[in-house]
MILUM-183066 format. One record per atom (N, C-alpha, C): y, z, x. Coordinates in steps of 0.001 Angstrom, whole numbers, padded with zeros to 6 digits, always signed. Last residue first. Example, Ala and Ser with C-alpha at 12.3 -4.5 7.8 and 13.67 -1.06 7.14 Angstrom:
<vopas>
-002250+007080+012850/-001060+007140+013670/+000030+007870+012900/-005690+007800+013190/-004500+007800+012300/-003300+007800+013200/
</vopas>
This chain:
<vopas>
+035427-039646+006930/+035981-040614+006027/+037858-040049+006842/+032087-039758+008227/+033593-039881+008422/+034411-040376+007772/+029292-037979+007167/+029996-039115+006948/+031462-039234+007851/+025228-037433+007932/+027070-036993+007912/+027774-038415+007543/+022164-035906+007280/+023238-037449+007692/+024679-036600+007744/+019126-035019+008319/+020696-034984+008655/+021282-036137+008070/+016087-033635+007311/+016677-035050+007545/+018036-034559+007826/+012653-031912+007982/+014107-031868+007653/+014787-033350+008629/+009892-030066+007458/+010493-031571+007767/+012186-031456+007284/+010936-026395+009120/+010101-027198+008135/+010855-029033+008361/+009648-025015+011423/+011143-025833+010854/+010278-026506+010140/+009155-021230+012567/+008814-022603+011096/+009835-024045+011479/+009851-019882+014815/+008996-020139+014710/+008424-021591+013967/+013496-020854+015325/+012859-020072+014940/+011222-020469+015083/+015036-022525+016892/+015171-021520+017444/+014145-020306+016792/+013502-026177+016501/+014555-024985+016313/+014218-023617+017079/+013213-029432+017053/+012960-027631+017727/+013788-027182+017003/+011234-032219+017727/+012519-031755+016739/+012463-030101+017004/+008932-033477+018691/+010503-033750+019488/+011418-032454+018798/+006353-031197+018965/+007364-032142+018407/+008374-032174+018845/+003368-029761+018623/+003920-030476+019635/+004812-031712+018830/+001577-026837+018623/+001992-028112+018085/+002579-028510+018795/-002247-026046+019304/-000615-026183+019649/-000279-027267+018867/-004049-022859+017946/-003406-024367+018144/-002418-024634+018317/-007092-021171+017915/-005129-021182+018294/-005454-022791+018264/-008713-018135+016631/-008617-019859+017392/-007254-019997+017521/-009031-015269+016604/-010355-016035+016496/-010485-017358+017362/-006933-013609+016391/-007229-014567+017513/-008200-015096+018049/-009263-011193+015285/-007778-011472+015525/-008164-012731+016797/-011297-010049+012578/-011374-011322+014148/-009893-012008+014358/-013162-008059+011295/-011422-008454+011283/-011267-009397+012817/-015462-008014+008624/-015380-008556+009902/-013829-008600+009848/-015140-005735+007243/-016647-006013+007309/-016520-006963+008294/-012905-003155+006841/-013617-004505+007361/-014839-004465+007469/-011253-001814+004078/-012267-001733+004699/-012925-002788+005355/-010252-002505+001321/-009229-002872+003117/-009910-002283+004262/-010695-001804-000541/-010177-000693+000122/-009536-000889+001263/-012583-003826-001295/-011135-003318-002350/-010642-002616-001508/-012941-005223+001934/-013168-004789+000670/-012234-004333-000022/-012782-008172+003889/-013043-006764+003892/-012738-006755+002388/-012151-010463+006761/-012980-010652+005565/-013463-008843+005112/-009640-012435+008650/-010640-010966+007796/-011044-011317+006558/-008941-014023+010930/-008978-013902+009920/-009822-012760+009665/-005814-015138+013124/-006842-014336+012756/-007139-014649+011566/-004658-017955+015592/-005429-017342+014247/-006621-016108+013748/-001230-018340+017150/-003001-017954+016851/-003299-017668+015300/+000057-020998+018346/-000298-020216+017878/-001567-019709+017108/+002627-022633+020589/+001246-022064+020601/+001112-021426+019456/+004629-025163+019512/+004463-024221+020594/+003105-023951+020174/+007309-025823+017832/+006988-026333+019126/+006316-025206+019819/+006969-024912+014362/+008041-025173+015487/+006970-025828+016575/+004933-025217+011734/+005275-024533+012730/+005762-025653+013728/+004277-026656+009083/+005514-026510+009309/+006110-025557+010513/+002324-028555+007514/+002338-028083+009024/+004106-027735+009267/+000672-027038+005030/+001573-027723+005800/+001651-027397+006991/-003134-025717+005343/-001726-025380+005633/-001068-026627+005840/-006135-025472+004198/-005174-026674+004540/-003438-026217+004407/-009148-023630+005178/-007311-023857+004992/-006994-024557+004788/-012105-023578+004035/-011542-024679+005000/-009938-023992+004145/-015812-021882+004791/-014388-022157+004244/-013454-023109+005320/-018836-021184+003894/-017993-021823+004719/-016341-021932+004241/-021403-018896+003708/-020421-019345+003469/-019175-020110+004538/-025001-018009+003661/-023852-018406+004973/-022965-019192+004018/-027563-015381+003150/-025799-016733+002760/-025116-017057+004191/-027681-013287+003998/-028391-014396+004771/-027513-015584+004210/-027735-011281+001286/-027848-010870+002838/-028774-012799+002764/-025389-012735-001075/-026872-011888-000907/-027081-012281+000614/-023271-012273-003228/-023627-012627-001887/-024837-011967-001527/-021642-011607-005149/-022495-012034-005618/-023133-012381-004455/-018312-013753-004681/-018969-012708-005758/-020326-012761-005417/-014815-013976-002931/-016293-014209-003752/-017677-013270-004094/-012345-013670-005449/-012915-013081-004572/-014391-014271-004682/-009820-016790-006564/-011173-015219-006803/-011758-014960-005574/-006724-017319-005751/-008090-017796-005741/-009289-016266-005551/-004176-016765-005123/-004572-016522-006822/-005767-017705-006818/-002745-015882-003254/-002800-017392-003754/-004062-017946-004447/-003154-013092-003114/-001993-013601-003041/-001913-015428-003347/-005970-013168-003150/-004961-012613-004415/-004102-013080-004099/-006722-014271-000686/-007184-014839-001546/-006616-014279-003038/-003666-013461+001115/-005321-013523+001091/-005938-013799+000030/-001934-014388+004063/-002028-014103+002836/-003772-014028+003012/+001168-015037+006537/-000377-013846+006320/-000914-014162+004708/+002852-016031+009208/+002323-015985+008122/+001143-015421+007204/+003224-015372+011697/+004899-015997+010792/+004257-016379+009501/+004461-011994+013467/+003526-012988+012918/+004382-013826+011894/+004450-012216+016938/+005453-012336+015602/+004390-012983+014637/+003466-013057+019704/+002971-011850+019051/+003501-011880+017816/+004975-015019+020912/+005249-013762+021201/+004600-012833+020339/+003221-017307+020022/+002802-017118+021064/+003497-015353+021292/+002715-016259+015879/+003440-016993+016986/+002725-016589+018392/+000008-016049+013899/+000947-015391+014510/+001586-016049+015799/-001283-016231+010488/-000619-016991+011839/-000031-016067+012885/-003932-014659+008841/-002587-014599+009663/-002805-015560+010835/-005918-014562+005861/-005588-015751+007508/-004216-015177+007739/-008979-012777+004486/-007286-013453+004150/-007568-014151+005866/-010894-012191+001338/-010613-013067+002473/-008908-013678+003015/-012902-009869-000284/-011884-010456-000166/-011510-011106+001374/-016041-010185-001919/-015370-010055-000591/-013650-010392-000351/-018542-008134-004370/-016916-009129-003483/-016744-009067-002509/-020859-007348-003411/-020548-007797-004966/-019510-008526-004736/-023449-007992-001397/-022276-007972-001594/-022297-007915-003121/-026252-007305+000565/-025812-007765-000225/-023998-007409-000896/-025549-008099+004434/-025898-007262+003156/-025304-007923+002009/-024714-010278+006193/-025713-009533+006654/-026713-008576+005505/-023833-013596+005851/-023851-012556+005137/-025099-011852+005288/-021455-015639+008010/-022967-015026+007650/-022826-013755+007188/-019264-017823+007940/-019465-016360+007940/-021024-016315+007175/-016737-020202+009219/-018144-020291+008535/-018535-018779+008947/-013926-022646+008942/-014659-021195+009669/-016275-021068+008923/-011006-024326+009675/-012086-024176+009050/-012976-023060+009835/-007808-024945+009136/-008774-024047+009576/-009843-023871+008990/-005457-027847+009543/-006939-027074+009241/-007378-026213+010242/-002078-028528+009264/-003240-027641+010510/-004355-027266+008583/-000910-031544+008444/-001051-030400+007565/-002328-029634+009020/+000094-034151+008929/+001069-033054+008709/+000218-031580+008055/-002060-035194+011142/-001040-035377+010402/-000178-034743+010062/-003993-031983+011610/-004528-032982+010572/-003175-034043+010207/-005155-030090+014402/-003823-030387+013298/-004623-032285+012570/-007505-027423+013852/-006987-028767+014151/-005975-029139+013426/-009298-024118+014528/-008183-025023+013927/-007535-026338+014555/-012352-022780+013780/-011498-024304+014626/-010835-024368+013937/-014805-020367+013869/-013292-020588+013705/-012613-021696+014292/-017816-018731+012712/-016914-020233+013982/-015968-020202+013289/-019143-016423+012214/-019945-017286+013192/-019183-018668+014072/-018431-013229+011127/-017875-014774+011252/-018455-015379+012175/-020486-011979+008827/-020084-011666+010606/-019888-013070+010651/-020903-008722+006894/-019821-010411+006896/-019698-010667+008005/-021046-006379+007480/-021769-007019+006699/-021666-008411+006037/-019821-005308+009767/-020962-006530+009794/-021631-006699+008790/-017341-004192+010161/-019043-003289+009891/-020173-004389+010198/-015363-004740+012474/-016143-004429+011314/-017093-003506+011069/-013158-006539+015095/-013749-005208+014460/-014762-005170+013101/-011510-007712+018015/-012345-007667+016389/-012839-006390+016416/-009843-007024+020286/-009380-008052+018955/-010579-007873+017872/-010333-005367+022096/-009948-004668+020716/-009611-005596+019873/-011589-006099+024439/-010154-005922+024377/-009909-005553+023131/-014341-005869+024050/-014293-004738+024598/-012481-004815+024737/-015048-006132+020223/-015236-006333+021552/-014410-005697+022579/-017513-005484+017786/-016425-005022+018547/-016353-005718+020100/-019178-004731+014803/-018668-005697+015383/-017433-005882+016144/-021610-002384+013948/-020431-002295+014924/-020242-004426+015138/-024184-001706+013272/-023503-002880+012350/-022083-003608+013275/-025113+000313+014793/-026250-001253+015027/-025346-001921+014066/-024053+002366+013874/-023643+001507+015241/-024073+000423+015229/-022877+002964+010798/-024427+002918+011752/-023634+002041+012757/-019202+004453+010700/-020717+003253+010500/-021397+003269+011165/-016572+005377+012242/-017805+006213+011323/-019297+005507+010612/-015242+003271+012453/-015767+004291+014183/-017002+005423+013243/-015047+001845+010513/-015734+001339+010940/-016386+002218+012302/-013171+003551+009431/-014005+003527+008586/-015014+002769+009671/-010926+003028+011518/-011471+004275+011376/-012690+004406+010603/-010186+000405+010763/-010934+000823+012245/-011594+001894+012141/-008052+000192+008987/-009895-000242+008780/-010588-000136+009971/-006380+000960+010194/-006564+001935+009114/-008071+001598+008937/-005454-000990+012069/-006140+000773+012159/-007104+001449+011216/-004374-002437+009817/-006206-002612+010667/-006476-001222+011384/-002659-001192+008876/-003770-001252+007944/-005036-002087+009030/-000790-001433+011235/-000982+000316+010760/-001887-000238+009975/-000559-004065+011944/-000370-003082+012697/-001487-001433+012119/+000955-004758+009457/-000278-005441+009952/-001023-004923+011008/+002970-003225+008938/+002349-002785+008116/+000502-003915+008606/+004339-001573+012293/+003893-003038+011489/+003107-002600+010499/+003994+002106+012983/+004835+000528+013169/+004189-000552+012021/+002488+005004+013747/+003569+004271+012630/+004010+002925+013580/-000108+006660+013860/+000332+005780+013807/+002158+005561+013334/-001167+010008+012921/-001893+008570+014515/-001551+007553+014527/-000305+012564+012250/+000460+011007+012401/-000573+010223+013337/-002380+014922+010327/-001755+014199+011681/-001444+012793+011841/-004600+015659+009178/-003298+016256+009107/-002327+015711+009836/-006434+013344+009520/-006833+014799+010070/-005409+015880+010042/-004069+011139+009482/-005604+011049+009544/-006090+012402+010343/-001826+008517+008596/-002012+009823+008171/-003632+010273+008777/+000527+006070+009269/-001597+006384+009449/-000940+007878+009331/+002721+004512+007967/+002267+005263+008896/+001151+005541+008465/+004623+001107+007951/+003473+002083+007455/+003615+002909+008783/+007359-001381+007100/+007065-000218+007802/+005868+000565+007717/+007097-002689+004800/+008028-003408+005641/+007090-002480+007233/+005281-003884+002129/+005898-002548+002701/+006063-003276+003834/+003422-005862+000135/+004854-005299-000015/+005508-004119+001288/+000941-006502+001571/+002569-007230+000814/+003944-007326+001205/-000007-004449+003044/+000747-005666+003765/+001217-006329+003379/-000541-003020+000434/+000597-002349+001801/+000518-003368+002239/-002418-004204-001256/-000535-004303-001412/+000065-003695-000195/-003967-004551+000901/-003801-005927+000537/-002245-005766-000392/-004850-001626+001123/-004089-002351+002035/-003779-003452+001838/-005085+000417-001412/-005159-000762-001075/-004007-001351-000468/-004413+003076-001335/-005263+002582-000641/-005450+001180-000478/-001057+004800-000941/-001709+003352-001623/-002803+003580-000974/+002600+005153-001826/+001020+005656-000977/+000121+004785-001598/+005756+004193-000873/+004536+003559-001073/+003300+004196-000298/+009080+004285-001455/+007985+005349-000686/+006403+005355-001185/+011709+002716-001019/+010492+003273-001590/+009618+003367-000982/+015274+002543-001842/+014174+002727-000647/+012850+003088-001453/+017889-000035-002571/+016984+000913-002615/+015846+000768-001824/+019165-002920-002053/+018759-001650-000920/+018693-000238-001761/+018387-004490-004395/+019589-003753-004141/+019496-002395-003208/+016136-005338-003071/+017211-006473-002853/+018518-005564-003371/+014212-003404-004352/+014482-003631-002433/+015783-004496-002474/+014463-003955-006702/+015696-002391-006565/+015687-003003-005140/+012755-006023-006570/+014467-005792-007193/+015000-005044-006529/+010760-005182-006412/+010988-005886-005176/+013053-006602-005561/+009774-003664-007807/+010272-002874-006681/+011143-003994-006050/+009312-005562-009756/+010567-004710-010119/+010842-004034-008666/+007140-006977-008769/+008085-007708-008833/+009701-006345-009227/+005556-004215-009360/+005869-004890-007944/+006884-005420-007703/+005352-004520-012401/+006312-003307-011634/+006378-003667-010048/+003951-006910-012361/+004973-006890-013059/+005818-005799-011982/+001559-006217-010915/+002449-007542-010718/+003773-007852-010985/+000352-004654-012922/+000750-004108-011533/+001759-005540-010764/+000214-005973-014868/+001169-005059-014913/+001598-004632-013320/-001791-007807-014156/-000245-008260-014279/+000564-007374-014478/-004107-005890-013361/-003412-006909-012567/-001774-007445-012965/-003614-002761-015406/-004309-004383-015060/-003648-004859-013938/-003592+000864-014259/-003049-000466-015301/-003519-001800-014619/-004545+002627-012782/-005428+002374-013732/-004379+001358-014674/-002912+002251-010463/-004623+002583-009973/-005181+002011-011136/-000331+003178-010123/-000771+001772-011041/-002392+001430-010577/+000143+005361-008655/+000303+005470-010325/-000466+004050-010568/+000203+005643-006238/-000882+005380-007123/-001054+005227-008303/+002764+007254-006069/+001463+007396-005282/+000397+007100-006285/+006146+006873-004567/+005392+006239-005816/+003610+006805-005144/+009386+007431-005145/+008373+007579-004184/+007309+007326-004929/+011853+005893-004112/+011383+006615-005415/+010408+006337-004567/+015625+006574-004082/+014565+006552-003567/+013316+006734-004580/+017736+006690-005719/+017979+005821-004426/+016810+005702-003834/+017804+006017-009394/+017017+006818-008217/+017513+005895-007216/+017812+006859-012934/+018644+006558-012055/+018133+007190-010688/+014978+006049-014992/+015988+007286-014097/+016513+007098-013069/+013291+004098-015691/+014778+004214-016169/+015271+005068-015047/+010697+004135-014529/+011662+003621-013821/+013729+003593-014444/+009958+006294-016581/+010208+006845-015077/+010754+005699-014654/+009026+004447-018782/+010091+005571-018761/+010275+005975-017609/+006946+002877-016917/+008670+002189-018156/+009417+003143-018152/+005644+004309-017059/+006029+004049-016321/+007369+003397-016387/+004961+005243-019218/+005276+006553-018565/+006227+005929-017278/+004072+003264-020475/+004362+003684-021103/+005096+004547-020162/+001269+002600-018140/+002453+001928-018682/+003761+002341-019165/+000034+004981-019191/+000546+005039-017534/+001723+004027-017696/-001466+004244-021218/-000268+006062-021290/+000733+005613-019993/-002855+002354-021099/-002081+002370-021733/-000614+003551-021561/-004814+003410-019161/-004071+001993-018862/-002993+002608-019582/-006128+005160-021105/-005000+005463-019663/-004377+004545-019284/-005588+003830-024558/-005891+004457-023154/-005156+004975-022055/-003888+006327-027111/-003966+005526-025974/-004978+005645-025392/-004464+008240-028816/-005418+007492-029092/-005255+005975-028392/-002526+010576-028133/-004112+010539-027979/-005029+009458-028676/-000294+009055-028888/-000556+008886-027767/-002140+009244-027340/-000374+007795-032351/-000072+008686-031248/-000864+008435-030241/+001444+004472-033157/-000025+005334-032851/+000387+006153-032053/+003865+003179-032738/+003693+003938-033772/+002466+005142-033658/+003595+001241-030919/+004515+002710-030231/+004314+003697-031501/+001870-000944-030069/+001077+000663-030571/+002225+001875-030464/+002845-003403-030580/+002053-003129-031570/+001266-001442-031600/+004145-003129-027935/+005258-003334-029102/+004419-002941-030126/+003488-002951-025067/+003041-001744-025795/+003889-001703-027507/+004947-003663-022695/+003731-004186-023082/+003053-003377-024286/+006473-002282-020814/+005366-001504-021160/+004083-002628-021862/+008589-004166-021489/+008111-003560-020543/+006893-003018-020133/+009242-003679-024429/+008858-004587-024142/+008097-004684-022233/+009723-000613-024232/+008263-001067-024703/+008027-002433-024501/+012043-000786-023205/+010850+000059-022555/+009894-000484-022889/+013931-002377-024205/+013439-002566-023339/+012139-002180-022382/+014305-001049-026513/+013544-002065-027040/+013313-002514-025344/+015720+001401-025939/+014190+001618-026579/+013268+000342-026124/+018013+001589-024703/+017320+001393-024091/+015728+001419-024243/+019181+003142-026991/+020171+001668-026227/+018617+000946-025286/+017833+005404-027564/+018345+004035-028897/+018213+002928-027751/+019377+006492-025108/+017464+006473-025488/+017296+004774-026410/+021161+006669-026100/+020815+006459-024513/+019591+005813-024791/+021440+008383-028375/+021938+007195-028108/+021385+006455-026722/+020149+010907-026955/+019614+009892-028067/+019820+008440-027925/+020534+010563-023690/+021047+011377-024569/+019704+010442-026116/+018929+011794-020388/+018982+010796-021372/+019377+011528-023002/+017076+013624-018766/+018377+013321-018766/+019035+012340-019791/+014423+013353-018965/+014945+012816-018059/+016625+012875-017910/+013890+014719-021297/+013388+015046-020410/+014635+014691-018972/+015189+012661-023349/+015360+014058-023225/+015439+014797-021781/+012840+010654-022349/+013947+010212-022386/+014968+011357-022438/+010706+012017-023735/+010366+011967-022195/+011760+011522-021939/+011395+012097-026516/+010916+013531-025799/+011012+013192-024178/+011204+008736-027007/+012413+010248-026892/+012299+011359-026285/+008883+008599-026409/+010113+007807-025615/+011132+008405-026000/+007456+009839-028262/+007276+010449-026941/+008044+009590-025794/+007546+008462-030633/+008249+009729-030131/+008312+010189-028938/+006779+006293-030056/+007746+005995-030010/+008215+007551-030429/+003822+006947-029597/+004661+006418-028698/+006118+006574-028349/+003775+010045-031367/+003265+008865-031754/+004194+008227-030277/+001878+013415-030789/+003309+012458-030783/+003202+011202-030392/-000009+014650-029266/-000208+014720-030830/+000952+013737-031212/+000230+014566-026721/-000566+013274-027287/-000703+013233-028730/+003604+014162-025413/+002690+015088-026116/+001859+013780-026764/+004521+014074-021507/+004000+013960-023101/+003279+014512-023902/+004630+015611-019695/+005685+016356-020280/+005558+015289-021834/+003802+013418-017376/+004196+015167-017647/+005188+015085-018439/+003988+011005-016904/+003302+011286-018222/+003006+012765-018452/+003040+010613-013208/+003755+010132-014739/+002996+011021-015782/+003093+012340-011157/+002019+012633-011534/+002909+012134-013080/+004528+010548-008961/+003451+011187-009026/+002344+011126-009579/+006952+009308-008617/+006417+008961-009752/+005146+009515-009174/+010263+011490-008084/+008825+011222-007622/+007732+010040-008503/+013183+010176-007051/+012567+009967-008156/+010687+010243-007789/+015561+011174-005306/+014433+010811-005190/+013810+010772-006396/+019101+010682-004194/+018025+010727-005063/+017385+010231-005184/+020140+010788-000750/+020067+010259-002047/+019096+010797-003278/+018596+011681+002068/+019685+011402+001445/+019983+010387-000062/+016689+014607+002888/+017048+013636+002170/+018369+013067+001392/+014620+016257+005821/+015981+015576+004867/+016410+014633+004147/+012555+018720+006351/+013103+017399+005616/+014223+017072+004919/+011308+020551+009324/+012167+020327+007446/+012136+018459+007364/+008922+023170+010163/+009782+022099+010251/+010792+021908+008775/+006527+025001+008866/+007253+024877+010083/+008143+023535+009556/+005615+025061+005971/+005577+026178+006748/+006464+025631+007998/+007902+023272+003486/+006964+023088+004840/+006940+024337+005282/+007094+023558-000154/+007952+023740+000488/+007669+023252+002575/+006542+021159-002422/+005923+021980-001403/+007427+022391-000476/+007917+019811-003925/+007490+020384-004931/+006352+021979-003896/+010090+017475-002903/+010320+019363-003000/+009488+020228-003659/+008432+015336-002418/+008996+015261-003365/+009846+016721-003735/+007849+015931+000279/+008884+014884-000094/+009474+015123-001368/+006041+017633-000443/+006860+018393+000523/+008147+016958+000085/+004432+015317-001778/+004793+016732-002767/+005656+017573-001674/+003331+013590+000605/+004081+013337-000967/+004800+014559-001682/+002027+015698+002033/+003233+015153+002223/+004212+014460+001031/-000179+016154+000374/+000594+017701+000862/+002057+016928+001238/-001054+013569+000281/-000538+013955-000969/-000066+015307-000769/-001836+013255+002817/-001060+012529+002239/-000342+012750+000936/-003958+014471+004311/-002827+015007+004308/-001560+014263+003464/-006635+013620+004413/-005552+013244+005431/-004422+014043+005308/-008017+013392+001801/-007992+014320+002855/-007034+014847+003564/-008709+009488+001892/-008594+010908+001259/-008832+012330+002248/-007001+008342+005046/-008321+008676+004228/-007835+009589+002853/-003658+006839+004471/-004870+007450+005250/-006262+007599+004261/-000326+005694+004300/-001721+005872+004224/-002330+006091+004866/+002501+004663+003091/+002036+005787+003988/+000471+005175+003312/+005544+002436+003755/+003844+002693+003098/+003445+004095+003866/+008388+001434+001928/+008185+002333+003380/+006386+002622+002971/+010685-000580+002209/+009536-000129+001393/+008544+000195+002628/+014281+000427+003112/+012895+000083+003202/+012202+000253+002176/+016956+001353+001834/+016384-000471+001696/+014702-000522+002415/+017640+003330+004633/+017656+002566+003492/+017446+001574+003135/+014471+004033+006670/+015782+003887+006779/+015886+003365+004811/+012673+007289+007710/+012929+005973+006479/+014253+005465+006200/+011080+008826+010171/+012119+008537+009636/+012061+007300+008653/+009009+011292+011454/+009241+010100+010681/+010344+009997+010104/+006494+013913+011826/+007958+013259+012105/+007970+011896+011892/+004027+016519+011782/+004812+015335+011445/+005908+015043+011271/+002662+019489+012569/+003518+018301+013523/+004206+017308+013287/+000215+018945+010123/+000178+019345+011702/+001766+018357+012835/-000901+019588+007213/-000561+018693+008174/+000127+019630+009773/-002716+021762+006325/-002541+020416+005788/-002124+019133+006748/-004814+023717+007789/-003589+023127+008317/-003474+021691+007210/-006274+026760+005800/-005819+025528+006021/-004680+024735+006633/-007064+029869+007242/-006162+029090+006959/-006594+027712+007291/-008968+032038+005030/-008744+030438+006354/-007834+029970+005642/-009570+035752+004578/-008872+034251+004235/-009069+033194+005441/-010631+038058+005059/-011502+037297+003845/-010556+035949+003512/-009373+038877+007467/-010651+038445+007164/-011040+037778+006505/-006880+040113+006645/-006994+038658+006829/-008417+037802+007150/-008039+042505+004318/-006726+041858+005063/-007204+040370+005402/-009886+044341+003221/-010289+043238+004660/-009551+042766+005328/-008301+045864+001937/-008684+046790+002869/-008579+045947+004030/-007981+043978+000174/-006765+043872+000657/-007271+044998+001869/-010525+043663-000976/-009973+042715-000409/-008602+042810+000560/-010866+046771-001967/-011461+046555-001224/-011170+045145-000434/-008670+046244-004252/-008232+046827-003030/-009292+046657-001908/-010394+044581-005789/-009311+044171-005195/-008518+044826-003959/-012327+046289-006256/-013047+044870-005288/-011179+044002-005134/-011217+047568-008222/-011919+048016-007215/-011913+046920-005449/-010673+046065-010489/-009844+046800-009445/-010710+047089-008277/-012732+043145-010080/-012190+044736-010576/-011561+044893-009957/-013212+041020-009233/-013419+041099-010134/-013236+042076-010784/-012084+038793-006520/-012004+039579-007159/-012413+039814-008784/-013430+036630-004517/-012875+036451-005956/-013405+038123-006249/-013132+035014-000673/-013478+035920-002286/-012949+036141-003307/-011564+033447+000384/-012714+033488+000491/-013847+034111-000744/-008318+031739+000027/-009342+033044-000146/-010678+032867-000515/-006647+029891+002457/-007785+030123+001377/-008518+031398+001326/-002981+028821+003216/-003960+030098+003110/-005723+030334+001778/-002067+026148+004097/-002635+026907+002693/-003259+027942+003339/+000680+024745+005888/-000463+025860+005855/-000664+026454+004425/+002200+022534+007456/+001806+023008+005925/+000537+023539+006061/+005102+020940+009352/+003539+021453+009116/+003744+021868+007980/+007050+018650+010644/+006723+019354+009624/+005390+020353+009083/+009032+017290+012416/+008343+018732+012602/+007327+019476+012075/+011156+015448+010300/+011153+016387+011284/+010215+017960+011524/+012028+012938+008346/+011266+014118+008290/+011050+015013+009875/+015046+012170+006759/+014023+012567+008157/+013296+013506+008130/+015784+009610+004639/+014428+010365+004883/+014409+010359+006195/+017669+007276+005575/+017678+008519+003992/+016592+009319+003877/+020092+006448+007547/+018432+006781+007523/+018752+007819+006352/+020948+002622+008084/+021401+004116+007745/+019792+004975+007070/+021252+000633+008887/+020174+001069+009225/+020494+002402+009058/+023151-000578+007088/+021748-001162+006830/+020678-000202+007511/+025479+001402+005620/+024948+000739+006808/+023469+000394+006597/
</vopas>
């Protein structure tokens, strides 16, 4: 069933107990156990959490460092057990954690695709059958001979990663692994999630960068002080997410108004937003003053219908135009959209943001401008794109 649920989490807390003191003799050990619970704090990792993951989602979690996100990753993955509550899982979970346990760096590539292939369940032959795919994969044909201590990390993670997606999984839970491989690799294994999603497999996406959680993930939850403060829309759950960084900034930067459509820091403060229809194609043009110096900025635009639906989102990676670079306090930059015009009969709005590798705002201005369209031809959905009919009678 499509909405059949393979992850409930239910209830869940996680208490570390910290010891305060360090024993150094016998002595000073019984004297610790005299103190009993004195000389410990308890840590609450998480507090209360509940959540469900249906099958076929790409499911995002995120929060601050801290938050509780990686006590949850590792209770998911069984590697924590929960002080209160449980978790249930249906299918097999594949953690990709902490890749590349269980290589040896004295062992040349192409040994350590056996040893990890072993590992995994995998016979020789198995291994054989499925060599030339790994490394072509991996990207890695000219070094499987070199031992592994004379990879980089880029390099090891690849390698690890290729091997961890072999293992047969209904779920795989993923946290960051592709932090330290390039752009096209990370492009590459994306495009692979976005396989297994089409054969309703489920995945379990931790991430700081919100520019792949509003990609790729269907669903997010906010993690923040041990505690759920969110779950719905992945457009939804990553401006939160850049809210919080901004309730902690010098006030005098605060860019806020009092219904909650914008937000930032201000070190990017959008000054005009007009969208006009052009013939067949809506312009949006805008113009942003630069308060501090910058090294990048990344820049994206959501459409969103009159019911709130949004029917289009991207940002300057996703249509593989560079950040901009190099901004020095008082710039004023301008920019212009040129969208087909392929929205239905009706109203709709425009946000745009302008924020950092981290998805951190410096300005987020929802429903900056709007525009109506207006055409004989309707459909039932938001888009119709130009479209012709004929028929025949024979």
């Amino acid at each position: 069933m499509a909405d059949e649920t393979v992850i409930r989490v239910e209830n869940v807390s996680k208490n570390f107990i910290l010891p305060h003191e360090r024993a150094g003799s016998v002595k000073s050990i019984f004297t610790s156990l005299a103190k009993g619970l004195r000389s410990k704090e308890t840590q609450h990792a998480l507090k209360d959490v509940s959540f469900e993951v249906k099958k076929g989602e790409f499911f995002g979690i995120v929060g601050r460092n801290g938050s509780g996100k990686s006590t949850l990753l590792k209770i998911l993955a069984g590697i924590y057990q929960p002080t209160e509550g449980r978790v249930g899982v249906r299918g097999k979970l594949v953690p990709f954690i902490e890749l590349g346990v269980g290589f040896n760096p004295e062992l040349t590539g192409r040994e350590n695709v056996y040893l990890n292939g072993a590992l995994l369940g995998f016979s020789k032959k198995e291994v054989a059958a499925m060599y030339d795919d790994i490394v072509k994969f991996a990207e890695l044909e000219r070094f499987m001979d070199q031992k592994l201590k004379n990879y980089s990390s880029g390099m090891q993670v690849r390698l690890a990663f290729s091997m961890a997606v072999r293992a047969e999984a209904d779920i795989l839970l993923i946290d960051e692994v592709l932090a330290v491989g390039d752009a096209d690799f990370q492009r590459k294994c994306f495009e692979y999630f976005k396989k297994l999603k089409k054969n309703n497999k489920t995945v379990i996406f931790v991430s700081h960068d919100m520019g792949a959680v509003r990609e790729f993930c269907d669903r997010a939850v906010l993690i923040d002080r041990s505690e759920i403060q969110a779950i719905g829309s992945t457009a939804d759950i990553t401006a939160k997410y850049g809210q919080m960084f901004v309730d902690e900034g010098p006030t005098e930067d605060f860019l806020r108004d009092e219904k909650g459509k914008r937000w930032g820091n201000g070190k990017i403060e959008i000054k005009s937003v007009k969208a006009t229809l052009d013939r067949d194609q809506v312009v949006i043009k805008a113009t942003a003053k630069v308060n501090h110096k910058l090294d990048s900025v990344m820049y994206g635009l959501h459409i969103n219908a009159q019911d709130g639906s949004e029917i289009t989102a991207m940002n300057n990676r996703m249509i593989l135009k560079p950040d901009i670079s190099d901004l020095k306090s008082g710039d004023t930059v301008s920019f212009t959209w040129n969208l087909m015009n392929v929205f239905n009969d009706g109203k709709y709005f425009v946000t745009l943001t302008f924020v950092n590798e981290a998805g951190i705002a410096y300005d987020w201005f929802s429903d900056a401008a709007t525009f109506k369209v207006k055409r004989p031809q309707r459909s039932t959905t938001p888009v119709l794109p130009p479209v012709s009919v004929t028929y025949k009678i024979s």
